[in-house]
C-alpha positions as CSV (number, residue, x, y, z in Angstrom):
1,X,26.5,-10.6,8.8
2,X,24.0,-9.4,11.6
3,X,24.0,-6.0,9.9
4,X,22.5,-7.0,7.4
5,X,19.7,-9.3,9.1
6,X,19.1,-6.2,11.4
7,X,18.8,-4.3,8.3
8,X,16.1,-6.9,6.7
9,X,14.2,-7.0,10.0
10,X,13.7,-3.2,9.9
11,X,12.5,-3.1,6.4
12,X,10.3,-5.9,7.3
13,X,8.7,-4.4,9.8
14,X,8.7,-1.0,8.3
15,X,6.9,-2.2,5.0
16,X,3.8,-4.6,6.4
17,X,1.8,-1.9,8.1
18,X,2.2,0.7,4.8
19,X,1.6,-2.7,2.9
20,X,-1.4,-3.9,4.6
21,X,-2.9,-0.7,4.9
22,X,-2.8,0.1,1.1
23,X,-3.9,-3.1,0.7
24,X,-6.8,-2.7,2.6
25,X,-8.0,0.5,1.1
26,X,-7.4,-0.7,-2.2
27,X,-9.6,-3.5,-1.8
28,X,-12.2,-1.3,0.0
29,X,-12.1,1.1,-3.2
30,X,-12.8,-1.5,-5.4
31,X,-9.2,-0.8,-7.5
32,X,-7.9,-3.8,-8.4
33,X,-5.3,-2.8,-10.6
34,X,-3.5,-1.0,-7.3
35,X,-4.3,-3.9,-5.4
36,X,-2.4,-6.1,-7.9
37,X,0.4,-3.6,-8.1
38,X,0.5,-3.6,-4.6
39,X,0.6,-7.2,-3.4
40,X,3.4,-7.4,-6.6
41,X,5.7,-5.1,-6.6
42,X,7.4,-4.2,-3.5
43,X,9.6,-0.8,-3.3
44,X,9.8,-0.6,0.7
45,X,6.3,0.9,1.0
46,X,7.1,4.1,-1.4
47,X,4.2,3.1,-3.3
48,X,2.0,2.4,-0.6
49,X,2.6,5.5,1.1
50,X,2.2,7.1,-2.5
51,X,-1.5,5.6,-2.9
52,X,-2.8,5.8,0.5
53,X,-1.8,9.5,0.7
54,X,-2.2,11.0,-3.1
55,X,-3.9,8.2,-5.2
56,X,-6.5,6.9,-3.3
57,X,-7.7,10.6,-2.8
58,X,-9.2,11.4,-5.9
59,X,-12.7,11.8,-6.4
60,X,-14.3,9.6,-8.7
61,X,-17.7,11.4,-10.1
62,X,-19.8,8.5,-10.7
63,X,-19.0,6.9,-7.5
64,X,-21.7,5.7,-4.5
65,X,-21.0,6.9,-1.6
66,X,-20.6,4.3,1.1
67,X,-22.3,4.7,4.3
């Protein structure tokens, strides 16, 4: 039975940085339809690292830049 709580504690601490940090950038971006996605579904931070790295890249034309 520790396996398995070993296991959990790994995944744990695996997901909440990806996690927070998508979350974060979401928010910052002002898509909240990822951030809602995000906060709900959790798939051990593949779709984290999927919007942080390929999502969260695109250029949107009619946006204002931040300074």
């Amino acid at each position: 039975m520790k396996i398995e709580i070993l296991i959990i504690i790994i995944a744990v601490v695996w997901t909440l940085p990806w996690k927070g940090f998508a979350l974060w950038k979401s928010a910052r971006r002002g898509d909240s339809i990822w951030f809602v996605l995000l906060l709900l579904i959790n798939t051990l931070a593949i779709l984290e690292i999927l919007y942080i790295f390929i999502f969260s890249e695109r250029k949107v034309a009619n946006r204002i830049p931040s300074k």
